[in-house]
Backbone as numpy.savetxt, mean C-alpha at the origin, in Angstrom:
# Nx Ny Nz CAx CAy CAz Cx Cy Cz
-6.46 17.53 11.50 -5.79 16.61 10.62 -5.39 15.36 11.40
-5.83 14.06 10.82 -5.60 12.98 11.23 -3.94 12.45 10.61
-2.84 12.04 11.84 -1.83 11.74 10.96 -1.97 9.64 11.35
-1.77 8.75 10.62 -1.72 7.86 10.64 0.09 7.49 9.86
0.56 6.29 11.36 2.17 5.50 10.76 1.57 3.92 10.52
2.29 4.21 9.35 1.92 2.39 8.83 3.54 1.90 7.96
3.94 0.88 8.26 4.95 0.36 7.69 4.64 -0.65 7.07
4.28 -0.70 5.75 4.19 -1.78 4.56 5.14 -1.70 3.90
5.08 -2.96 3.30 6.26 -3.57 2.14 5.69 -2.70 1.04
6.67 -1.93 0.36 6.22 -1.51 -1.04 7.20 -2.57 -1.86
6.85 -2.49 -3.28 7.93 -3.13 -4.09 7.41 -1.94 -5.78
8.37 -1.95 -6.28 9.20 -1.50 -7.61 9.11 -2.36 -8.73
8.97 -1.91 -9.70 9.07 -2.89 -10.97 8.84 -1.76 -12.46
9.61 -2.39 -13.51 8.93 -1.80 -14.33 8.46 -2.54 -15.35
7.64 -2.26 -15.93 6.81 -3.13 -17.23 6.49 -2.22 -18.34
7.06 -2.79 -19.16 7.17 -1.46 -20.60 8.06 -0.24 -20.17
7.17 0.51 -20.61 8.02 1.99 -20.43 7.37 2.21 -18.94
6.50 1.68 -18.33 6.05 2.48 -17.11 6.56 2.04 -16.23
6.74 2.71 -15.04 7.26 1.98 -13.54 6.07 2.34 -12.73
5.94 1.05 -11.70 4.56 0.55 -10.31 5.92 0.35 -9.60
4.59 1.10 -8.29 5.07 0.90 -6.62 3.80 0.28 -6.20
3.83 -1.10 -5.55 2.79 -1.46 -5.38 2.56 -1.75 -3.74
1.75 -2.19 -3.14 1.78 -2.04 -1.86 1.18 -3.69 -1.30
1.28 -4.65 -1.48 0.65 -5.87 -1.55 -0.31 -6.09 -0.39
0.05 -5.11 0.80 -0.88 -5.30 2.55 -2.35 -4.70 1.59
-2.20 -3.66 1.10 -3.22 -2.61 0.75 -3.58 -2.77 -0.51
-3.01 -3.25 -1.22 -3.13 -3.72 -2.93 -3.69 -2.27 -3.52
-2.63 -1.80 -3.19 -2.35 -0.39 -3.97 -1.03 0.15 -5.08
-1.22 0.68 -5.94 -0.66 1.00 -7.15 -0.52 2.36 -7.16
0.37 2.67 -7.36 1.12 3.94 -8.40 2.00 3.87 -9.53
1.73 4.42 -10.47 2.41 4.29 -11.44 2.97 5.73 -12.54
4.22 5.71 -12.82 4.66 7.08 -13.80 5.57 6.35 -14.94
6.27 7.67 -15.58 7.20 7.79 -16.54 8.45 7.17 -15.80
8.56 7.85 -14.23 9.91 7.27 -13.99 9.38 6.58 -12.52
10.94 6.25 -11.88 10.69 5.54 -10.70 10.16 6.61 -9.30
10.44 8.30 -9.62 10.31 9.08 -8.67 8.41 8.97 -9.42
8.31 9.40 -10.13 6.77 9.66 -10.43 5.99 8.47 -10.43
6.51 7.50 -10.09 5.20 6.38 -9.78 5.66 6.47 -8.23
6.52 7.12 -7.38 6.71 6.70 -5.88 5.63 7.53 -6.10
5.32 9.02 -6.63 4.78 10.14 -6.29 3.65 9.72 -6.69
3.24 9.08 -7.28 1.69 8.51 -7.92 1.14 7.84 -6.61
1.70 7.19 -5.90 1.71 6.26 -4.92 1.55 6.83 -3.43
2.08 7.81 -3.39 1.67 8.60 -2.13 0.16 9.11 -2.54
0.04 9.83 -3.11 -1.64 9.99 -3.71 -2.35 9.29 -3.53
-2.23 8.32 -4.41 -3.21 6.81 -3.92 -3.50 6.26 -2.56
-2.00 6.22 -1.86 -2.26 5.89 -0.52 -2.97 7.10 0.64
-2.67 8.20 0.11 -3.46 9.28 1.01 -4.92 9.42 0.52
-5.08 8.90 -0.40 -6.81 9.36 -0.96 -7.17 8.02 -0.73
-7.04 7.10 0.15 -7.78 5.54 0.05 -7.59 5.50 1.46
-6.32 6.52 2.06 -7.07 6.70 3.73 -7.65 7.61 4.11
-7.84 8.87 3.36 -8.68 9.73 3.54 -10.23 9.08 3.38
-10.49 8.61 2.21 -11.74 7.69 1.57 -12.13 7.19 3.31
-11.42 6.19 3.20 -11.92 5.37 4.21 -12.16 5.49 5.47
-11.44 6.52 5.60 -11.58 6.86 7.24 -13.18 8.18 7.10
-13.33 8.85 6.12 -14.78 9.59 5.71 -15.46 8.68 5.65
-15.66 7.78 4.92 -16.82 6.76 5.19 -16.76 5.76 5.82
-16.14 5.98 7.15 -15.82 4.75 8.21 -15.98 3.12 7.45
-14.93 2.83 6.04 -14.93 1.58 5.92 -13.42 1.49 6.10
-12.29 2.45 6.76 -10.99 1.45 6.97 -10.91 -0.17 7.56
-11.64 -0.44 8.70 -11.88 -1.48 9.52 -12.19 -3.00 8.67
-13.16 -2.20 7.90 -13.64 -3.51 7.01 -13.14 -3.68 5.95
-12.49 -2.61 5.30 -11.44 -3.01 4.15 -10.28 -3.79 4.35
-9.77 -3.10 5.32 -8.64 -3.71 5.78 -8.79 -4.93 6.10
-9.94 -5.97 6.90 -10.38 -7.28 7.05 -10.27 -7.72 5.60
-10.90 -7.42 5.03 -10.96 -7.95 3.37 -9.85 -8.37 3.02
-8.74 -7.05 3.44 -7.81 -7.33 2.32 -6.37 -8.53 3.26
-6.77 -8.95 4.50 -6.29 -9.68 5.24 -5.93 -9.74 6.53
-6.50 -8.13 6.57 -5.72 -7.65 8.41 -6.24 -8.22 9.82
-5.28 -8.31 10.74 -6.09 -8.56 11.49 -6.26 -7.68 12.27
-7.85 -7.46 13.05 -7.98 -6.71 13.94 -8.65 -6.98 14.83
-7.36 -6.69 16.00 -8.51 -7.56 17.73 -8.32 -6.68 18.74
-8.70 -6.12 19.44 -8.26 -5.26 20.57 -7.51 -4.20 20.32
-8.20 -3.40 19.80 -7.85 -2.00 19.35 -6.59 -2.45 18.72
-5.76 -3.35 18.24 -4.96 -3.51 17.45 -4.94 -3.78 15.82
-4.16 -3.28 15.69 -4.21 -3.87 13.52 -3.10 -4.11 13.46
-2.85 -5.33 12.66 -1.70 -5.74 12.12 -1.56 -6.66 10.92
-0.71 -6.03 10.49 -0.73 -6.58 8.95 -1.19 -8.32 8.41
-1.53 -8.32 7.28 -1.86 -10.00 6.56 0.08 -10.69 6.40
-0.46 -11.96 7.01 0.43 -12.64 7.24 2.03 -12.87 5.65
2.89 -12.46 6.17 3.98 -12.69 5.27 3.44 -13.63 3.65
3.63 -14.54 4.37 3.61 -15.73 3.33 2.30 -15.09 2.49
1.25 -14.70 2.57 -0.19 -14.29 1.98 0.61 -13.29 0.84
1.47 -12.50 2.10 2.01 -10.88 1.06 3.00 -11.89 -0.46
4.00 -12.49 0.04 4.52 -12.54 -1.12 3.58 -14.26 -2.04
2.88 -15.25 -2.12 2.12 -14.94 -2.78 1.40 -14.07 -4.02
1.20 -13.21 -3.52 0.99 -11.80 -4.14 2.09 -11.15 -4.99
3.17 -11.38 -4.84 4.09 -10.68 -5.09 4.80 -11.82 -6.40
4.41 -12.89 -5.90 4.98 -14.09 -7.20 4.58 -13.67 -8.50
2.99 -13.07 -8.47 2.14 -12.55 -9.43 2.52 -12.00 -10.50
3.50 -11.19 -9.67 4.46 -9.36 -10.56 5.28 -10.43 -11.48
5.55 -9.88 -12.68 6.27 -10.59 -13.55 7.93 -10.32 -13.36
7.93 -9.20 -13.07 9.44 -8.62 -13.09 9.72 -7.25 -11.65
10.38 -8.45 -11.17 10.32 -7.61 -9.49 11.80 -6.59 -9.71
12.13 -4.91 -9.61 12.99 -4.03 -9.23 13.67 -4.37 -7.78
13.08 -4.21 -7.30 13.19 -3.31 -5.92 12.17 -4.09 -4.90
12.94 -4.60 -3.83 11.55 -4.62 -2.70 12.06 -3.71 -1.48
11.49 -2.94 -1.21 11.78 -2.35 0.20 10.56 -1.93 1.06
10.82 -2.23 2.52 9.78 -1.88 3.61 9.99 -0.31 3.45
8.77 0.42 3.98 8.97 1.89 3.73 8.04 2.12 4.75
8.21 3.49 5.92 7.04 3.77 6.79 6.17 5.09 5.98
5.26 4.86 6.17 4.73 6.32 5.52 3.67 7.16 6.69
3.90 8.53 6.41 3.43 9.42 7.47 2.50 9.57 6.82
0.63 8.96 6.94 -0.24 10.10 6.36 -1.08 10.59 6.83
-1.11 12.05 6.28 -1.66 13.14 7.30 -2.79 13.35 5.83
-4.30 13.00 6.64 -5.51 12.88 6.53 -6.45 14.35 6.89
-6.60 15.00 5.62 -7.50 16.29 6.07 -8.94 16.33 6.00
């Protein structure tokens, strides 16, 4: 089992009846009934898009896509200003909080 630490900005919101945790580095989504079941939607997503990627060796190049940089065995996140940008988008912002997540890749 591969465990990977990554600390992205998640942010919170709700729209209608549903609540998103969105991830703006990774432009990833979860979404539920409440605010615990879209966090929990959201761990899913983020463990099955690093599982994905690391099986078909495209983390490297996704992650370029989606803004990262990577130079010398290092990665580090798309620049602030890019993330929120992104985040102007959301109509109705909850919650922003940085969050580390442990994921362990089988």
């Amino acid at each position: 089992m591969i465990k990977i630490n990554i600390s992205i900005k998640i942010v919170s919101y709700k729209e209608d009846i549903l609540y998103f945790v969105y991830a703006p580095e990774l432009d990833l989504t979860g979404y539920g009934k409440t605010l615990q079941s879209a966090h929990d939607s959201f761990k899913i997503v983020i463990n099955e898009y690093f599982r994905y990627t690391i099986t078909h060796n495209t983390l490297i190049t996704d992650l370029k896509k989606l803004g990262w940089n990577v130079e010398d065995n290092k990665i580090t996140p798309p620049e602030r200003k890019n993330i929120n940008a992104k985040l102007k988008e959301i109509p109705e912002l909850n919650n922003q909080m940085e969050q580390m997540y442990q994921i362990p890749i089988s």
